[in-house]
N, C-alpha and C positions, 0 to 999 in steps of 0.2 A: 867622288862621293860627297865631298863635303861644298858644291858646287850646287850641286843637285837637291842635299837635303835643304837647304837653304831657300833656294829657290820656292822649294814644297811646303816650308814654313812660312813665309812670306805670305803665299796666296791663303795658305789653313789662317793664320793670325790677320791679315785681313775680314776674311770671311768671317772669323769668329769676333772682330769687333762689332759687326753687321746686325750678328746675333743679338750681340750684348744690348745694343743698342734699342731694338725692337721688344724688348723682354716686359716692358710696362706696357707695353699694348695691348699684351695676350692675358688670358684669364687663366689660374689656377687651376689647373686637369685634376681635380681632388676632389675627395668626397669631402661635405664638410662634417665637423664633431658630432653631429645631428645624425646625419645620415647614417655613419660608420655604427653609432649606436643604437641605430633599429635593427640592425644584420644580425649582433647576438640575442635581441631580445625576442625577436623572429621564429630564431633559429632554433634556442634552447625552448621556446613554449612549445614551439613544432613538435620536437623529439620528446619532449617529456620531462628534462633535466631540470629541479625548480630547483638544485642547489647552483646552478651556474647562474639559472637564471635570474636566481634573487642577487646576484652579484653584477650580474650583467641590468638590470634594474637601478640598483644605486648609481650606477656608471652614467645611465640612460640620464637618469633626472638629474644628477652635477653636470651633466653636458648641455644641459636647457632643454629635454624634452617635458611639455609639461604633463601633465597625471593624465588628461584627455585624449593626450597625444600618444601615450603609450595605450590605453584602456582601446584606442580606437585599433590601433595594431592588433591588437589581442581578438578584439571582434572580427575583424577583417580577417583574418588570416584562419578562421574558423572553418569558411568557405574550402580551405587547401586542406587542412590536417584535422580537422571534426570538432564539433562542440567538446568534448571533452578536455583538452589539450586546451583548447580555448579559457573555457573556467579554470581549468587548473590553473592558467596565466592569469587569469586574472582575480584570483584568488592569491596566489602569491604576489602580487601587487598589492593585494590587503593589507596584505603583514608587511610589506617593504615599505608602507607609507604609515602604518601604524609606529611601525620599529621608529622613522625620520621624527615622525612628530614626537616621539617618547625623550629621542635628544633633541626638540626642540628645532629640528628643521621644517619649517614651513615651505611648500612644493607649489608651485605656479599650479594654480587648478587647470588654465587654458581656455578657451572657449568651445563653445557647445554647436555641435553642427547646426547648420541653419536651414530653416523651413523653407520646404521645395514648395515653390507654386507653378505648377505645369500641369495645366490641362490632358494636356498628352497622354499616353496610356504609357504605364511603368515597361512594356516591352520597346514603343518607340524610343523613348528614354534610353532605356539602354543602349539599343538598335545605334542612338546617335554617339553615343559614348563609346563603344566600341571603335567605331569611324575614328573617332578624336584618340582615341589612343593605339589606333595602327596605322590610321591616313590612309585606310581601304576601305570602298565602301562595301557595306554587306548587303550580299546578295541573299533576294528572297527565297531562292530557289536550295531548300539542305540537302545537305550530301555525306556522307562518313556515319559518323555516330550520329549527329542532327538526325537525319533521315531514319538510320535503325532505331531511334528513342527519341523522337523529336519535343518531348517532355522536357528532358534535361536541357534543350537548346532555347525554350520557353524560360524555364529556372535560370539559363545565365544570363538571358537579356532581364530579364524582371527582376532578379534577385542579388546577383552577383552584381551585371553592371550597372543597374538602377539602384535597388536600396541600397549598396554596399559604396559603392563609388561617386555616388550623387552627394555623400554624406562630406563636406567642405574639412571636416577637421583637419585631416591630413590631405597631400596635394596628390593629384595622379603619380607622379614620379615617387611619392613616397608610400606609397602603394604597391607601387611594381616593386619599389625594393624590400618591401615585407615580404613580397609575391614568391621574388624569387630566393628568397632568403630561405623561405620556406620549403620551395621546390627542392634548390640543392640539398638540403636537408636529409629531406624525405627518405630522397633518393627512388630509383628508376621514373620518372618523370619528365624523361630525355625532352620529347614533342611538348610538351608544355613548358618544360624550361628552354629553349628555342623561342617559344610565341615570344615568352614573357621578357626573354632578354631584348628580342626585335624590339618590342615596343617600347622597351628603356631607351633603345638607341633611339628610335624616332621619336623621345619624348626629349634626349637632349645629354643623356650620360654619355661618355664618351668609353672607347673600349679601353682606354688606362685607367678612367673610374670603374668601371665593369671589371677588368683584372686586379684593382686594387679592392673590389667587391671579396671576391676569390678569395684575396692574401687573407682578408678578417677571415672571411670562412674557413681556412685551413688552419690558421692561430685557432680560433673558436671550436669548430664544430671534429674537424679534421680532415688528412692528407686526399682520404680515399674520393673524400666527396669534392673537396677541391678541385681535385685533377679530373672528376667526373665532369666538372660545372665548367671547368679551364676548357676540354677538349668540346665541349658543347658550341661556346663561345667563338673559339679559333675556329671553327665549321663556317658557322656564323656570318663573321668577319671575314673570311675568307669569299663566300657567297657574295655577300654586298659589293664589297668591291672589283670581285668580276661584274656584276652588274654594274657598278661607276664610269668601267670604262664605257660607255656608251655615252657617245657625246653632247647628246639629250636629257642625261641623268643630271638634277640641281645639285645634286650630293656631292658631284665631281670635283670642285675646286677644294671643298673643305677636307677631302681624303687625297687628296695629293699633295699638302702642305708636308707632308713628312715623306713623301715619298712613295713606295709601293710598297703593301706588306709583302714582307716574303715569307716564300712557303721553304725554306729552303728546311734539309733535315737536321743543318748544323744549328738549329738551335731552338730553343726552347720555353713558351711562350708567346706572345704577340710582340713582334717584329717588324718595322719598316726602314728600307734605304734606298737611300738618294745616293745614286754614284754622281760625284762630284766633277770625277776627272778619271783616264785613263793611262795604260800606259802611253801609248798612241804619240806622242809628245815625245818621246826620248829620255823623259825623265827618270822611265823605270820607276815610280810610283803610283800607287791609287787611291783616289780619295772618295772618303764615302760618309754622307750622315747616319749617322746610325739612330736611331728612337726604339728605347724599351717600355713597353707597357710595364706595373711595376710586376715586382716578380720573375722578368724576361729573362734570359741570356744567354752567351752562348756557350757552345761545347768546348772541352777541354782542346786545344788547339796550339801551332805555334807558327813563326813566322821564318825563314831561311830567312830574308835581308832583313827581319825588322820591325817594328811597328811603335807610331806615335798615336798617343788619345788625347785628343784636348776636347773637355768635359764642358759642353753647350748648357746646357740643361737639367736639375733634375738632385738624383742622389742615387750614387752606383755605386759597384765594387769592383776593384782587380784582386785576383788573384794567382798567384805564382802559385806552381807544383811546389810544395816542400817549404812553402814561404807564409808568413800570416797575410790575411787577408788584407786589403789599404782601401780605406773607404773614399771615397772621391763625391765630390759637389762642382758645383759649376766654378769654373775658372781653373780648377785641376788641370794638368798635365802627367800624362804616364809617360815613360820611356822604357819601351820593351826591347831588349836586346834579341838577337836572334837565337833564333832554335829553343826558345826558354817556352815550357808548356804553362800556359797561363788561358783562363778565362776572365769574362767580364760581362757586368749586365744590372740591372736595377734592382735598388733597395726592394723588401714587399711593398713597402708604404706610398713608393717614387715611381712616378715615370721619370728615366733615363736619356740622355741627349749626350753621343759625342761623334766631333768628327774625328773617324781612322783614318791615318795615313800609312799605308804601309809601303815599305821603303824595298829597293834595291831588287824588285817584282820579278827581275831576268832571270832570279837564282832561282824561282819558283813560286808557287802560290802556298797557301797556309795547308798546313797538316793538321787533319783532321780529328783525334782521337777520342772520341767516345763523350757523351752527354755528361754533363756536372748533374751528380742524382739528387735527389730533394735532400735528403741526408746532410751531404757535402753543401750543399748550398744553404742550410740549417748551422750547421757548424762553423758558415766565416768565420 
């Protein structure tokens, strides 16, 4: 045994200096203070809530949104949840900047969107901004609701993606996340929050910022809508990368750096691994990169020989049945004795990185018992 564990650490501690190594190449999988801070502002004008919102406001503006920047969300997202809701956001932004200047805080006004010179007609316009933010082109020919009320399909190219999105204040990517900010919100909006999320990813969010999207929305808005927006996403994600595998797809190299998402049941959230190693070898262990989107993890489980975690990436947690929870960061190491029921998986705020070894594999695979509930994973 102690022959064999060795040998399994050797090649893990290898491997993980490799990591280590590589780590200032790669770019931060996070949304920045910016961004995190349109999700509530979004979200509560959507619903109505002007006492969250005027708190999610001050947050907005100490984060470096400046006044234009918000006022523009407020307009834009009018389009999803009605004038009404709109004014009232921005209306309580009156009083949020009245209140700052009364103690004397002065708020970056911002810049003013910039005047469109294009000849074009506001439908081409559109017609081409649509393109730009799904990378399909749109065909002349409607069908669905276009076709039953081809009105409304006139109104999105002219209005929604011409006046609305031509306007430079905010950038397309911060647009979709007011979009869907709004969407999850609402709620039942399933088919448009699908479009809206597509076009996040092809605009360049990654699905750890997308699920660390989620995490705010369930601190913020709440559970129900969360797990509405979560299971929309994992559809999603799932689609795309059965499309990846196609060896024609440009998508391909960048969704296999982590591996393959699995669909498996044992766990919960957006998941990818990379089996590293098999039993195959006589070693009687396996090794496997694990990557949690934040939020991820798995079910309550445990190991007959065993299991070692050295923490790649990120900000996790383990937790023992019966035990407090042990928060882990990169360069962490767990040591899981056997038969002990324990889960693991990433902060809300963290994408997650470790490789599992799990040890002495003859005596059996992991035992499975039951999902860790939002609850319990609220209570670490």
């Amino acid at each position: 045994m102690k022959i064999r564990t060795f040998t399994v650490l050797m090649i893990v501690f290898c491997m993980f200096g490799n990591l280590n190594a590589q780590d200032s190449a790669g770019e931060k999988d996070v949304l920045s203070l910016k961004q995190k801070s349109l999700i509530p502002i979004a979200a509560y004008t959507a619903i109505g809530d002007l006492n969250q919102l005027k708190t999610s406001l001050y947050e907005g503006l100490d984060a470096g949104l400046t006044v234009n920047e918000v006022k523009e969300a407020m307009v834009h997202l009018y389009a999803y949840s009605g004038f009404p809701r709109s004014i009232r956001g921005l209306q309580t932004l009156m009083e949020v900047i009245k209140e700052r200047e009364a103690k004397g805080i002065t708020d970056e006004v911002g810049k003013d969107a910039s005047i469109i010179i294009d000849e074009r007609s506001k439908y081409d316009r559109g017609k081409e901004i649509l393109e730009d933010l799904t990378g399909v082109p749109q065909s002349d020919t409607r069908s669905g609701y276009a076709a039953f009320a081809p009105v409304i399909e006139i109104f999105l190219k002219e209005h929604l993606f011409a006046d609305l999105f031509e306007r430079d204040v905010l950038t397309f990517a911060e647009r979709e996340l007011v979009t869907i900010s709004v969407l999850s919100s609402i709620g039942r909006a399933e088919p448009m929050l699908r479009s809206h999320l597509n076009i996040c990813l092809h605009l360049g969010f990654t699905p750890a910022q997308l699920t660390e999207f989620i995490g705010i929305l369930k601190e913020k808005v709440g559970k129900k809508e969360a797990r509405e927006a979560q299971s929309v996403l994992n559809d999603l994600v799932c689609d795309r990368v059965k499309e990846d595998k196609d060896e024609d797809n440009p998508r391909n190299e960048s969704w296999s750096s982590k591996g393959s998402l699995t669909n498996s049941p044992n766990f919960t959230g957006t998941v990818w691994l990379n089996m590293l190693g098999t039993t195959e070898s006589g070693l009687h262990a396996s090794v496997g990169n694990v990557t949690f989107a934040p939020g991820a993890r798995t079910h309550w489980h445990s190991h007959p020989g065993g299991q070692l975690l050295f923490v790649t990436e990120g900000k996790g947690v383990y937790k023992a049945k019966g035990l407090p929870a042990r928060f882990l960061q990169k360069g962490d190491y767990v040591e899981i004795p056997a038969d002990i029921v324990h889960w693991h998986g990433a902060t809300p705020d963290s994408e997650f990185s470790h490789i599992a070894v799990s040890l002495n594999t003859d005596l059996g695979g992991a035992v499975w018992s039951g999902p860790v509930t939002d609850d319990e994973y609220d209570q670490k």
